[in-house]
Gaussian input, Z-matrix of N, CA and C with variables (Angstrom, degrees):
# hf/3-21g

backbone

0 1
 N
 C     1     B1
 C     2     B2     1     A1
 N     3     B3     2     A2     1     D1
 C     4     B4     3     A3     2     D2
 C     5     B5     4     A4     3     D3
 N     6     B6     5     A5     4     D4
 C     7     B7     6     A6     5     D5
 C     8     B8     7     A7     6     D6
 N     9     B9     8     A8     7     D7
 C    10    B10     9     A9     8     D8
 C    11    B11    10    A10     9     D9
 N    12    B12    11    A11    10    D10
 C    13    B13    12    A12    11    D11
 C    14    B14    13    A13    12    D12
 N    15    B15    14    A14    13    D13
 C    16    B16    15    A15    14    D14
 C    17    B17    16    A16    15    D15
 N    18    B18    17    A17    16    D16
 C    19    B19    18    A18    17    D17
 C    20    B20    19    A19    18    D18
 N    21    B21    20    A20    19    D19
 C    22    B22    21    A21    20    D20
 C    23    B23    22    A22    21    D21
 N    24    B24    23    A23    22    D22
 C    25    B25    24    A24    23    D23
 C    26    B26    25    A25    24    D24
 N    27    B27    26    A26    25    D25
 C    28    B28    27    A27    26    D26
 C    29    B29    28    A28    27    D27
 N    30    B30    29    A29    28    D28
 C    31    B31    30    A30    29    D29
 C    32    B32    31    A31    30    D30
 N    33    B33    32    A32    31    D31
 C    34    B34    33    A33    32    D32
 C    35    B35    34    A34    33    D33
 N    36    B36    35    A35    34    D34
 C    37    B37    36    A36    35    D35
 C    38    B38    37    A37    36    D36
 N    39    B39    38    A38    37    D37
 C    40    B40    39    A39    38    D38
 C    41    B41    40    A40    39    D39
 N    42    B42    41    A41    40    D40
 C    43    B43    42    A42    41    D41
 C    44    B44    43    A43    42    D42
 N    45    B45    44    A44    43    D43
 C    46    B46    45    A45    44    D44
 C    47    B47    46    A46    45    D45
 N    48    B48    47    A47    46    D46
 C    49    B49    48    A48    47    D47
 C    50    B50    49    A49    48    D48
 N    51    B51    50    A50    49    D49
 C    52    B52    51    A51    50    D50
 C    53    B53    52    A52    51    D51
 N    54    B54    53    A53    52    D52
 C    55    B55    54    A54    53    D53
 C    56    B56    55    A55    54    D54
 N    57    B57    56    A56    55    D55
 C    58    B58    57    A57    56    D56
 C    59    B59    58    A58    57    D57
 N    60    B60    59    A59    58    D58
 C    61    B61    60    A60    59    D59
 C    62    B62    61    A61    60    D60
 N    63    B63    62    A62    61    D61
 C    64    B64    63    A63    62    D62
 C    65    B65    64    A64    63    D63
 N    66    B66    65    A65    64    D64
 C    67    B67    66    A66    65    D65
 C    68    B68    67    A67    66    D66
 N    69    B69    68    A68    67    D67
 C    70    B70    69    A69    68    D68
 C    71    B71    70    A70    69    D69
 N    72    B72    71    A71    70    D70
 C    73    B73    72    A72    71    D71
 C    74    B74    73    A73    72    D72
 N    75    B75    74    A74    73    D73
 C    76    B76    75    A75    74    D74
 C    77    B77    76    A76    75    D75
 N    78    B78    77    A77    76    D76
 C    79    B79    78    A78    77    D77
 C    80    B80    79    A79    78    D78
 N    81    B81    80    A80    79    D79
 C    82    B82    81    A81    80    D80
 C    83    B83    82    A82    81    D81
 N    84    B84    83    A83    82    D82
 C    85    B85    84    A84    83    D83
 C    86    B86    85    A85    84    D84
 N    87    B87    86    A86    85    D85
 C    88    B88    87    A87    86    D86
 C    89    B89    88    A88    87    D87
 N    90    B90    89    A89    88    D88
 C    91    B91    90    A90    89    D89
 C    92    B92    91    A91    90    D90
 N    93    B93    92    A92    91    D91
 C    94    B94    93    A93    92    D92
 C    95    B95    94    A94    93    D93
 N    96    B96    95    A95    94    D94
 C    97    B97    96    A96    95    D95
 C    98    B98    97    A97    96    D96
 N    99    B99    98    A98    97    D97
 C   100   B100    99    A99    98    D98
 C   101   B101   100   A100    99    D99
 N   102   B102   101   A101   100   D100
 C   103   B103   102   A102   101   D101
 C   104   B104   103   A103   102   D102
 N   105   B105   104   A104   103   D103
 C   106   B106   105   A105   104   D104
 C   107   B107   106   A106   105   D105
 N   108   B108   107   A107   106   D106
 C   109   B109   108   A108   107   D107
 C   110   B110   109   A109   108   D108
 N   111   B111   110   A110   109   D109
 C   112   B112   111   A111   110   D110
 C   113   B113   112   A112   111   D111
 N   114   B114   113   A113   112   D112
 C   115   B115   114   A114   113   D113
 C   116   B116   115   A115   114   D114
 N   117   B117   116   A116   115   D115
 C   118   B118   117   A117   116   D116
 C   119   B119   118   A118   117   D117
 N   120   B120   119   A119   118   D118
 C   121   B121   120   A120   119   D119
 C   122   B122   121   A121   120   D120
 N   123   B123   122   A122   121   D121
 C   124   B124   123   A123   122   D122
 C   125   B125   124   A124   123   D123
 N   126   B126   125   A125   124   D124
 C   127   B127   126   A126   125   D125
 C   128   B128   127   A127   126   D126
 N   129   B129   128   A128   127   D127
 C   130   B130   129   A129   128   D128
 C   131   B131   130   A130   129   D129
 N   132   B132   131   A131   130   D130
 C   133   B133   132   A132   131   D131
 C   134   B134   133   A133   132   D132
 N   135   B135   134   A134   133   D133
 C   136   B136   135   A135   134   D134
 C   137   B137   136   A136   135   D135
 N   138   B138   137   A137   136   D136
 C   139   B139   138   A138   137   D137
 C   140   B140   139   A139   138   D138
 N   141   B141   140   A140   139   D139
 C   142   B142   141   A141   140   D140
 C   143   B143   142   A142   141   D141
 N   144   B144   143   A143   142   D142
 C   145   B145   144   A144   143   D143
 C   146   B146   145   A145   144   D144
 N   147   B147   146   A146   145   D145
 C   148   B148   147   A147   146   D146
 C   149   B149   148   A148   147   D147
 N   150   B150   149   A149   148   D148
 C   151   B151   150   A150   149   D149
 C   152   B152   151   A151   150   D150
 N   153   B153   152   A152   151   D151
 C   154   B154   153   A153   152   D152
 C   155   B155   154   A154   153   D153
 N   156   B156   155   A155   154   D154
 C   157   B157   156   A156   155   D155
 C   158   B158   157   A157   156   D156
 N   159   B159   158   A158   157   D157
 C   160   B160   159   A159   158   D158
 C   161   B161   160   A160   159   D159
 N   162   B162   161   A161   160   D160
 C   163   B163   162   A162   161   D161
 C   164   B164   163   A163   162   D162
 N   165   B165   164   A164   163   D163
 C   166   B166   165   A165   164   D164
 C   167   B167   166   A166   165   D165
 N   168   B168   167   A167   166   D166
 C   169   B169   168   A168   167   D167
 C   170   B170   169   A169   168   D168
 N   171   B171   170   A170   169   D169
 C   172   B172   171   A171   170   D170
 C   173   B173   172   A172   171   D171
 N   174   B174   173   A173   172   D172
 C   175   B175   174   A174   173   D173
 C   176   B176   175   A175   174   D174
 N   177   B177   176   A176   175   D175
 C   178   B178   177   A177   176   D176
 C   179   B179   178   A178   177   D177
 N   180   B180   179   A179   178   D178
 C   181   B181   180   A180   179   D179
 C   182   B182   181   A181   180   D180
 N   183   B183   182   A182   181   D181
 C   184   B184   183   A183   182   D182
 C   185   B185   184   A184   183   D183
 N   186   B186   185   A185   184   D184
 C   187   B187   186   A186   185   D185
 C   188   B188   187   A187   186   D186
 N   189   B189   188   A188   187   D187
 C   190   B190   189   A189   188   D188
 C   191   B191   190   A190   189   D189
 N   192   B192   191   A191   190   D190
 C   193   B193   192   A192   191   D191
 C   194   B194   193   A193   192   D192
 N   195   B195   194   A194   193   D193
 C   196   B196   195   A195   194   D194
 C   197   B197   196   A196   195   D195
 N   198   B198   197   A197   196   D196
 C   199   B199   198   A198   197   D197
 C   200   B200   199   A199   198   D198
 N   201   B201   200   A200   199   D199
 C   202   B202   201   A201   200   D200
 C   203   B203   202   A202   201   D201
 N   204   B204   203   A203   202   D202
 C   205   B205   204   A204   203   D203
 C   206   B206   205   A205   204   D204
 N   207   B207   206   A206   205   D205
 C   208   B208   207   A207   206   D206
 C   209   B209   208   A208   207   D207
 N   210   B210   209   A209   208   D208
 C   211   B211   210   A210   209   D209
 C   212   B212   211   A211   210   D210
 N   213   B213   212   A212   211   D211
 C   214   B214   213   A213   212   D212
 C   215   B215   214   A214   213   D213
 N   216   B216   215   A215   214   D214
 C   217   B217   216   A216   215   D215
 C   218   B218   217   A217   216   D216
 N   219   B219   218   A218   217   D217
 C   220   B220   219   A219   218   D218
 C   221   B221   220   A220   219   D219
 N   222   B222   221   A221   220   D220
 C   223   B223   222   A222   221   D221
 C   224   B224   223   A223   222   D222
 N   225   B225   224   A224   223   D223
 C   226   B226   225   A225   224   D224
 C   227   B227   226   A226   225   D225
 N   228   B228   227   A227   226   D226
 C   229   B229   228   A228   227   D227
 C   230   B230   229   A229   228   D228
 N   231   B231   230   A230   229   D229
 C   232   B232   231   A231   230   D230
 C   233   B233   232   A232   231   D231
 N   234   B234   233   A233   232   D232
 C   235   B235   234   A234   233   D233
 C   236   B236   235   A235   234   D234
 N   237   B237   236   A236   235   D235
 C   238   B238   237   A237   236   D236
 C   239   B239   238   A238   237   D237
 N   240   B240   239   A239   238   D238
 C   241   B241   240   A240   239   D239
 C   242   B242   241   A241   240   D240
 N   243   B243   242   A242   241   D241
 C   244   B244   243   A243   242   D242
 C   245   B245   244   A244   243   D243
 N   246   B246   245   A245   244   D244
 C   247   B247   246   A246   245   D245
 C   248   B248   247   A247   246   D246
 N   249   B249   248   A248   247   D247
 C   250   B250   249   A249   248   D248
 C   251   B251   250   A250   249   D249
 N   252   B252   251   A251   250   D250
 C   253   B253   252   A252   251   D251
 C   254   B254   253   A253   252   D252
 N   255   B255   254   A254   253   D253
 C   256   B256   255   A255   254   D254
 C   257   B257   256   A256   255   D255

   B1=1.4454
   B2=1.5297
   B3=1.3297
   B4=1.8084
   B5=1.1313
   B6=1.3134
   B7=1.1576
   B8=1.6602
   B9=1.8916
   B10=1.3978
   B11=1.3904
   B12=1.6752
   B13=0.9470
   B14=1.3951
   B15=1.3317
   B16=1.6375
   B17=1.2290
   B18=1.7258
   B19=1.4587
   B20=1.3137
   B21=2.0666
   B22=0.7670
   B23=1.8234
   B24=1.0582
   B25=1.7799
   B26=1.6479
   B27=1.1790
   B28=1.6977
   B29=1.2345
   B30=1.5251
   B31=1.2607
   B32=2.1324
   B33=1.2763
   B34=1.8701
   B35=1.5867
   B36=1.4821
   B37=1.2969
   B38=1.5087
   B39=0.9591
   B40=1.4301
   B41=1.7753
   B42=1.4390
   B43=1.0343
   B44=1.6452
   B45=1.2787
   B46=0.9651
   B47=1.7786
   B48=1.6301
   B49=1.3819
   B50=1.6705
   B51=1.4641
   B52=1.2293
   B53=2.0247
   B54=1.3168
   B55=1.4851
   B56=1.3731
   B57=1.5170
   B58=1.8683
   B59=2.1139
   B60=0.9424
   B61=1.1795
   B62=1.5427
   B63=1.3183
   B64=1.2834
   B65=1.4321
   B66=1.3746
   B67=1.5747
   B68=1.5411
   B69=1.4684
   B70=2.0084
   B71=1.9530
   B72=1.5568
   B73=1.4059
   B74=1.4603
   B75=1.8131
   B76=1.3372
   B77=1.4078
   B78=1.5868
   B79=1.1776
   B80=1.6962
   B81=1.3975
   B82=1.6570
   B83=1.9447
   B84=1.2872
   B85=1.4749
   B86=1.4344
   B87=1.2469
   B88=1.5397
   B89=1.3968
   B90=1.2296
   B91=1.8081
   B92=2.0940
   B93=1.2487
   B94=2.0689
   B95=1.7135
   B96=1.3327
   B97=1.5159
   B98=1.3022
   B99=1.1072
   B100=1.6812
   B101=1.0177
   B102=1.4030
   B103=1.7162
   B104=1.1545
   B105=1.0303
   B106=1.4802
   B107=1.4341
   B108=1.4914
   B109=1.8818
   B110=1.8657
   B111=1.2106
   B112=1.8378
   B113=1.1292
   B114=1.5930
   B115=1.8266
   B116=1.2522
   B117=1.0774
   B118=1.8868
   B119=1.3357
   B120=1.5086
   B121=1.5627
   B122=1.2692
   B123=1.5972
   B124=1.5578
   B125=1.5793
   B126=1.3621
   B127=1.3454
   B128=1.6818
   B129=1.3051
   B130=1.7573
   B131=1.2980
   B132=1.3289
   B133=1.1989
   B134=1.7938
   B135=1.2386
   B136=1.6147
   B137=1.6347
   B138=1.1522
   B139=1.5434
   B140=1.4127
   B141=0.9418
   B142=1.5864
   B143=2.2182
   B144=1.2167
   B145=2.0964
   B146=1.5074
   B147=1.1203
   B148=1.8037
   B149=1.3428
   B150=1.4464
   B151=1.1281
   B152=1.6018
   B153=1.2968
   B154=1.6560
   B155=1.8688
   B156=1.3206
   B157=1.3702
   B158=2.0120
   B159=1.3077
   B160=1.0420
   B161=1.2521
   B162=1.5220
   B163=1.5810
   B164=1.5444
   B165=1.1711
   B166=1.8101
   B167=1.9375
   B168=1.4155
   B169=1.8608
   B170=1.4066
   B171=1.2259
   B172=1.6205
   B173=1.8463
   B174=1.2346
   B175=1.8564
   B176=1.4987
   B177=1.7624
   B178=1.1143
   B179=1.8446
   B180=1.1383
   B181=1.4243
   B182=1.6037
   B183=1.2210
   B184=1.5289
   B185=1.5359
   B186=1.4927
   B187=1.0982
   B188=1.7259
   B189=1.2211
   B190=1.2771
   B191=1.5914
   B192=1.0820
   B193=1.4184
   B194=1.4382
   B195=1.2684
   B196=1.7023
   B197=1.4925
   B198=1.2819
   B199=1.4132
   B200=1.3111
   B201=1.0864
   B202=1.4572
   B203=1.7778
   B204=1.3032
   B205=1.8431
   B206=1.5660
   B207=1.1011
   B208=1.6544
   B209=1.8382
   B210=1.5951
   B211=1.8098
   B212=1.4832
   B213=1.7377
   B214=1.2500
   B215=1.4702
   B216=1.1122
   B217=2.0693
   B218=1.8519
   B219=1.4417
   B220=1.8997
   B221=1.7685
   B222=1.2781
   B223=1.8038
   B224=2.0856
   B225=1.0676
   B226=1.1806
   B227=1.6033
   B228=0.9799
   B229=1.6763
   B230=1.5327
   B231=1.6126
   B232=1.9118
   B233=1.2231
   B234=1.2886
   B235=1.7695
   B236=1.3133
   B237=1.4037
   B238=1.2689
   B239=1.3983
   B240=1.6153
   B241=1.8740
   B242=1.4688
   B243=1.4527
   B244=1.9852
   B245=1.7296
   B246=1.2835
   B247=1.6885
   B248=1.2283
   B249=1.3423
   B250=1.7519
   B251=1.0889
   B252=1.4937
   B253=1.9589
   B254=1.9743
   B255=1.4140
   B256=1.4619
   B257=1.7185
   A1=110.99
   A2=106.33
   A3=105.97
   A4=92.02
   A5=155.79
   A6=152.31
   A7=85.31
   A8=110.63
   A9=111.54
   A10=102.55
   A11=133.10
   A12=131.42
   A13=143.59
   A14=106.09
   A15=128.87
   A16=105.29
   A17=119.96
   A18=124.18
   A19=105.23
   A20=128.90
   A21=117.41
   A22=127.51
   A23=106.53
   A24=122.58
   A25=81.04
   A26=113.45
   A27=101.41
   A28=132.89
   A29=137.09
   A30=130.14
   A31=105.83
   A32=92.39
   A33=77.74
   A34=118.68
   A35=127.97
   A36=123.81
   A37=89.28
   A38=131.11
   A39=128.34
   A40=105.72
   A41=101.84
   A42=108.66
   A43=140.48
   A44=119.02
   A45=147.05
   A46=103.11
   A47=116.42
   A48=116.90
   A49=70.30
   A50=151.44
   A51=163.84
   A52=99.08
   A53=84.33
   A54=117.60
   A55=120.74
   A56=103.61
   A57=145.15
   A58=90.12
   A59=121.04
   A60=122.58
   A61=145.81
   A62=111.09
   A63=134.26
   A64=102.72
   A65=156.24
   A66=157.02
   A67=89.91
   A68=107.02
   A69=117.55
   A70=75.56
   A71=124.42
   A72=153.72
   A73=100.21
   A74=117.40
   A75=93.38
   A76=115.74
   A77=127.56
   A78=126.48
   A79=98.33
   A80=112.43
   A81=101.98
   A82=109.48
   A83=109.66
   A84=101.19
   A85=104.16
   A86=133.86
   A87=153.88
   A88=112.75
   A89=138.17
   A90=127.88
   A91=93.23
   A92=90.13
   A93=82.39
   A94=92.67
   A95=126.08
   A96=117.52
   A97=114.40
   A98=121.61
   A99=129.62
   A100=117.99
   A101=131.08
   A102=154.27
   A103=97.66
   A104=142.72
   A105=167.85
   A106=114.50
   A107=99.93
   A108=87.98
   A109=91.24
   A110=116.99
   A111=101.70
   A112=136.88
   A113=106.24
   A114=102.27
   A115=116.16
   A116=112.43
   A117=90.12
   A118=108.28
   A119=109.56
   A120=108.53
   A121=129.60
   A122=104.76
   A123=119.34
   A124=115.56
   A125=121.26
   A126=118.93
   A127=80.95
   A128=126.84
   A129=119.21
   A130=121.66
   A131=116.37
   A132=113.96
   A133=92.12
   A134=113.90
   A135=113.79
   A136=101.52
   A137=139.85
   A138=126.66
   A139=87.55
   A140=142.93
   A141=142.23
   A142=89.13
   A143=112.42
   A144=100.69
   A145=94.09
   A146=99.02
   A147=98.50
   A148=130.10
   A149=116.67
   A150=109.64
   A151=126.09
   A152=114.58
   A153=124.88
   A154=109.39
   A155=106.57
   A156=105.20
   A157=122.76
   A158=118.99
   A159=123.92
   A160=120.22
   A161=116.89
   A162=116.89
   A163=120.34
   A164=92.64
   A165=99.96
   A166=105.97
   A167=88.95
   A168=105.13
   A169=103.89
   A170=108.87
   A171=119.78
   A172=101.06
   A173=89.68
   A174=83.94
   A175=111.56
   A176=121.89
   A177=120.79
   A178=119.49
   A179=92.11
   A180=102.71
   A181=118.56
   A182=126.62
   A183=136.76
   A184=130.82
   A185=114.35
   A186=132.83
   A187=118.34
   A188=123.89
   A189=125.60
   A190=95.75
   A191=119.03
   A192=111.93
   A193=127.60
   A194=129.81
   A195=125.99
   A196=92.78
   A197=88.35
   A198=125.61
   A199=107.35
   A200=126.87
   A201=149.99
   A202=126.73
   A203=101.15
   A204=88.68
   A205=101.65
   A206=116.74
   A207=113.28
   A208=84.41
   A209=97.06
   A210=115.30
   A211=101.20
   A212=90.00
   A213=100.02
   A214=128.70
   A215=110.12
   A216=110.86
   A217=104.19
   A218=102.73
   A219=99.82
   A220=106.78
   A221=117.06
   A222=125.84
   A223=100.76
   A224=135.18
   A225=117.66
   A226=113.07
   A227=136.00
   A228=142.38
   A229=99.60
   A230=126.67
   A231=113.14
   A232=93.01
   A233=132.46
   A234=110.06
   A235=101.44
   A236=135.52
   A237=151.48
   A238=91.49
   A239=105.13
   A240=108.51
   A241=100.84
   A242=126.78
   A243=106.40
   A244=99.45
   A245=122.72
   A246=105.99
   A247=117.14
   A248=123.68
   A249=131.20
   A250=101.03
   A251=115.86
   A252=103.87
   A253=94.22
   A254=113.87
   A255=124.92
   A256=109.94
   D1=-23.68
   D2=-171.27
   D3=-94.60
   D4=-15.16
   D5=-138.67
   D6=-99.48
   D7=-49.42
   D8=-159.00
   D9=-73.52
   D10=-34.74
   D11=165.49
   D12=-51.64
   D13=-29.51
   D14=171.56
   D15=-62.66
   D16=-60.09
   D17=-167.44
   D18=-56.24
   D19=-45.65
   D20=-179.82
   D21=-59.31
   D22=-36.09
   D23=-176.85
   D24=-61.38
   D25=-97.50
   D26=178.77
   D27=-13.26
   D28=-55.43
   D29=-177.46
   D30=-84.23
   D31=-35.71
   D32=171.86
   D33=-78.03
   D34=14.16
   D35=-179.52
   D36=-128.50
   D37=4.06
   D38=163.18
   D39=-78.93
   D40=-73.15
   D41=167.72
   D42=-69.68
   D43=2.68
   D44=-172.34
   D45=-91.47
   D46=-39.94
   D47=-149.03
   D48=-112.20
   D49=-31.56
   D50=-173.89
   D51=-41.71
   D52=-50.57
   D53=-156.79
   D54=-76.90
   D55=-43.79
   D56=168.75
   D57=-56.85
   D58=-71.35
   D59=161.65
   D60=-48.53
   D61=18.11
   D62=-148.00
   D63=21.30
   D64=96.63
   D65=162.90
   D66=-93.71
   D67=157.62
   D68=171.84
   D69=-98.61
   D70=122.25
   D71=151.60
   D72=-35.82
   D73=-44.65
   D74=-164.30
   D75=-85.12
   D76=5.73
   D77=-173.04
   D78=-89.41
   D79=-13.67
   D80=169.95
   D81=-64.50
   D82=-35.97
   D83=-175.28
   D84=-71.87
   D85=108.11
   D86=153.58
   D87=-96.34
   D88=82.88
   D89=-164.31
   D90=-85.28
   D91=-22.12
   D92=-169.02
   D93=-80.15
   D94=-29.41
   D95=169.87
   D96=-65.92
   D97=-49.30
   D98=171.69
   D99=-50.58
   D100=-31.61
   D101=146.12
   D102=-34.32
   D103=-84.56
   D104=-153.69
   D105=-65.68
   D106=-48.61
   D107=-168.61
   D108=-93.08
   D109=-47.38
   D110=168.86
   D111=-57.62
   D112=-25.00
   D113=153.24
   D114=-78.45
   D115=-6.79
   D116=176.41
   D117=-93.85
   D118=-29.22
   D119=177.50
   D120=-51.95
   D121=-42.51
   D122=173.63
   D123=-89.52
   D124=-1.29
   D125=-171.93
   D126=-91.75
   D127=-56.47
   D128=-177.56
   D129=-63.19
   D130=-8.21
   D131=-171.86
   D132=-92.89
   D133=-59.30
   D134=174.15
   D135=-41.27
   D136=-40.71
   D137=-160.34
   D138=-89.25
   D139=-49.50
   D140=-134.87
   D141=-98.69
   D142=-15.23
   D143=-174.97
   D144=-111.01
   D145=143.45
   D146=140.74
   D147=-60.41
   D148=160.00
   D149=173.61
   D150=-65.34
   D151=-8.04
   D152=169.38
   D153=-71.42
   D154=-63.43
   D155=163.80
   D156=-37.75
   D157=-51.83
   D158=-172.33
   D159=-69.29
   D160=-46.77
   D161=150.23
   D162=-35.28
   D163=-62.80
   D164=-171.72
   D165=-42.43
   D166=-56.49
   D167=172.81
   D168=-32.92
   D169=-83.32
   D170=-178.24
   D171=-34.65
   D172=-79.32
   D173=-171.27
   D174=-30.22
   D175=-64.05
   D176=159.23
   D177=-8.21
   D178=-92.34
   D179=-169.35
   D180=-47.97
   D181=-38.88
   D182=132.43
   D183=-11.30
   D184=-65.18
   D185=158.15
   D186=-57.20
   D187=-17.13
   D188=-161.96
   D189=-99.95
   D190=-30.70
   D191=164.34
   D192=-94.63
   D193=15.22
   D194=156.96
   D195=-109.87
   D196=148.77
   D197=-172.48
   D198=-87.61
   D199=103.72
   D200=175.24
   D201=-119.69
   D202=142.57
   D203=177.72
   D204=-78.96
   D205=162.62
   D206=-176.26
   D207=-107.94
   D208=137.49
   D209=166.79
   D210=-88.28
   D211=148.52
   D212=161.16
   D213=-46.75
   D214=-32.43
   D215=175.00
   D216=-60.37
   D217=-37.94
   D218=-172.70
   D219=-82.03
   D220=-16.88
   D221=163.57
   D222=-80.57
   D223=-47.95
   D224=174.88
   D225=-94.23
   D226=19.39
   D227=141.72
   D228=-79.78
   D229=-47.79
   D230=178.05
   D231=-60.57
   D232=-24.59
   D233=-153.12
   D234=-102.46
   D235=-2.29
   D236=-161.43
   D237=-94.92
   D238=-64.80
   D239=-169.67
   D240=-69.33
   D241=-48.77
   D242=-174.57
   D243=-55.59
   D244=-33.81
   D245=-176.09
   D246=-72.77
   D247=-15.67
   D248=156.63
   D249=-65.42
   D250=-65.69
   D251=-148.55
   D252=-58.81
   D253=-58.86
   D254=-176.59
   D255=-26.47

């Protein structure tokens, strides 16, 4: 559910501040740029992971859209990895 909410706050303050500025909206739709910068993103991301990483990704991203309560084990696994990365 936050996932759907985020994108929205994101794309209406994109376009929102686009707009605030008088911009013409339709020069934001570029589909051959959108081509371009998401294939390259995922074409480097496939060269640059293993195939263990990329699964995990997928599952990830999967999981990020059903709506689930988060357990205490998935709040002390975040708090586990910020005390690594930190």
């Amino acid at each position: 559910m936050f996932v759907f909410i985020g994108a929205a706050i994101v794309i209406g303050s994109v376009f929102g501040g686009y707009l605030m500025e008088q911009g013409n909206v339709n020069l934001l739709f570029q589909p051959a740029e959108l081509l371009i910068i998401f294939g390259a993103a995922m074409g480097g991301f496939v060269i640059s992971s293993p195939l263990k990483v990329i699964k995990a990704v997928q599952g990830a991203v999967l999981r990020m859209f059903k709506s689930r309560i988060y357990s205490s084990k998935d709040y002390m696994d975040a708090l586990v990895l910020l005390s690594e990365i930190f």
